[in-house]
C-alpha positions as CSV (number, residue, x, y, z in Angstrom):
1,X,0.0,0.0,0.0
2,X,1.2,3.6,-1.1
3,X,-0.1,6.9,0.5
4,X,-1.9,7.5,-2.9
5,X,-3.6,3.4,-2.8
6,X,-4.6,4.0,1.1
7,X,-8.5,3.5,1.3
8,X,-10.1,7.4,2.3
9,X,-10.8,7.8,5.8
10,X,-10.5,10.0,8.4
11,X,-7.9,8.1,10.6
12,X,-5.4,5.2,10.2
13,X,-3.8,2.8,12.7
14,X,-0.2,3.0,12.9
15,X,0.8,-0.6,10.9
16,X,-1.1,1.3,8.4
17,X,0.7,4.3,8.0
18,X,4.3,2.2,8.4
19,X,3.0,-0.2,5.3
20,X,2.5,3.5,3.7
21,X,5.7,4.9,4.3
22,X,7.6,1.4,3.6
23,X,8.6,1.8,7.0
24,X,8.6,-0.1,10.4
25,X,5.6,0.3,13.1
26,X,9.1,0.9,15.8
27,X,10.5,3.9,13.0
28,X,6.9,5.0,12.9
29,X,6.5,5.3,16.6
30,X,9.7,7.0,17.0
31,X,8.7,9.6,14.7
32,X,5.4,10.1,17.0
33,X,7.9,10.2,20.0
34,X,9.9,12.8,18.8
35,X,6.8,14.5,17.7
36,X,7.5,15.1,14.1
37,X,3.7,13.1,13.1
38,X,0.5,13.7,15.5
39,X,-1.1,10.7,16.5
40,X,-4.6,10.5,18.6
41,X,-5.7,8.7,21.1
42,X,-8.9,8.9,22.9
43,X,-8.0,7.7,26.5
44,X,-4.4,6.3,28.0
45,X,-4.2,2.6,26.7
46,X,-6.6,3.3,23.9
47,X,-5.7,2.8,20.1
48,X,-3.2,5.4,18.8
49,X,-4.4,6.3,15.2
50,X,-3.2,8.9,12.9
51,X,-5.4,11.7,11.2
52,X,-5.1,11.8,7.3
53,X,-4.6,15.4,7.7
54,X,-1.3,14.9,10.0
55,X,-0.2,12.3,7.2
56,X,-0.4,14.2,5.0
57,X,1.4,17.2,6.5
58,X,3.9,14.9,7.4
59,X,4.7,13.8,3.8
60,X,4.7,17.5,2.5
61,X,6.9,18.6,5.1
62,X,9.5,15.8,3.9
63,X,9.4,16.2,-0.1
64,X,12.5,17.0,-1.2
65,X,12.5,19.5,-4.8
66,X,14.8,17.9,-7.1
67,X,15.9,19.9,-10.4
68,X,16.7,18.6,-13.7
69,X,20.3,17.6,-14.0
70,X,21.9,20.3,-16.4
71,X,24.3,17.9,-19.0
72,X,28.1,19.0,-18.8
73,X,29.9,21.7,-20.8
74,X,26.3,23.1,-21.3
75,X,26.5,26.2,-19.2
C-alpha cells in the first residue's frame, strides 16, 4: 500500500501508516515520540491512530525538490 492506494478515511492505525511509508511500526513510533507526526488517542491505553490530515502534513513537510540535472559543458 502507497499513501496515494490508502483507502479514504479519516484516521489510520499505525501498521497502516508504516505499510505507507515502507517503513517499520518501531521507525513510525519513533517519529510520533519525537513529535514530528500527531497521533490520537482517545484515553491512556486506547488505540493510537493517525489523522489523514497529520499524514499528509507529514509527507509534504518531507518532499524533497529535485531539479533537472543540467548535461556537462552546457552552461
Amino acid at each position: 500500500m502507497t499513501l496515494s492506494t490508502m483507502p479514504a478515511r479519516e484516521f489510520y492505525t499505525l501498521p497502516e501508516v508504516a505499510d505507507a511509508l515502507r517503513m517499520t511500526v518501531d521507525n513510525l513510533r519513533k517519529l510520533v515520540r519525537n513529535k514530528r507526526i500527531a497521533v490520537h488517542q482517545d484515553r491512556p491505553g486506547a488505540k493510537v491512530l493517525i489523522h489523514r490530515s497529520d499524514l499528509e502534513g507529514y509527507v509534504n513537510r518531507m518532499r524533497v525538490e529535485v531539479e533537472p540535472e543540467k548535461e556537462r559543458g552546457k552552461g
